[in-house]
C-alpha positions as CSV (number, residue, x, y, z in Angstrom):
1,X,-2.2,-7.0,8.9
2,X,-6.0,-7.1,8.9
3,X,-8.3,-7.4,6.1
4,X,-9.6,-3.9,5.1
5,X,-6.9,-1.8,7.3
6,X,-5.1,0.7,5.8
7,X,-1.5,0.5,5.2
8,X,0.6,3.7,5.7
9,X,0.7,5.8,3.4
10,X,3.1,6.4,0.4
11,X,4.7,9.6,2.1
12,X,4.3,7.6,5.5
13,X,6.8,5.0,4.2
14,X,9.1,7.8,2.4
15,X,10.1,8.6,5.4
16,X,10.2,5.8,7.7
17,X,11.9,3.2,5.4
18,X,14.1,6.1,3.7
19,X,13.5,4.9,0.5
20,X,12.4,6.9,-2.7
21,X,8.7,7.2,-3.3
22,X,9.2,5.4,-6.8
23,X,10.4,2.7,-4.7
24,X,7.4,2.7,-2.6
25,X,5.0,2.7,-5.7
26,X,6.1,0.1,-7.2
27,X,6.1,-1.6,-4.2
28,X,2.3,-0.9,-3.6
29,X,1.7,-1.6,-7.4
30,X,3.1,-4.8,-7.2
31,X,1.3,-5.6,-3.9
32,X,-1.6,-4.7,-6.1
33,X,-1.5,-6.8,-8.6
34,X,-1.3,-9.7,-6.5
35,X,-4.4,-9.4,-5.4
36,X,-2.8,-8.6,-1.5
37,X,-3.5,-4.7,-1.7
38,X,-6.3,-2.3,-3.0
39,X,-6.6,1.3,-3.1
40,X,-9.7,3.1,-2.7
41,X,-9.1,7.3,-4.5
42,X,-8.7,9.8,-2.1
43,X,-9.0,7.2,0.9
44,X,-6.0,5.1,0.6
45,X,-4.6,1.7,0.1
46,X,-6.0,-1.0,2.3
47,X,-5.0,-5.1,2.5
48,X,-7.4,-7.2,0.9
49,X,-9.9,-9.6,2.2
50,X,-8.9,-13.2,2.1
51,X,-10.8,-14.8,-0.7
């Protein structure tokens, strides 16, 4: 994906990927912490820049 494009969100993925939303946020968290994901409050989660 591009740098600073949103991914779907949480719910988004609930339902496309069947999967519980637990699953999905650990998913995202884990994105996170690797540096490959950041969410903005109220906005959403977008891919990070390449450093």
């Amino acid at each position: 994906m591009e740098p600073n494009r949103a991914i779907p969100s949480e719910q988004r993925l609930v339902q496309e990927y069947g999967l519980a939303r637990s699953t999905v946020r650990r998913a995202i968290a884990v994105l996170a912490a690797d540096g490959l994901v950041f969410t903005v409050p109220q906005r959403g989660t977008f891919v990070t820049p390449p450093q």
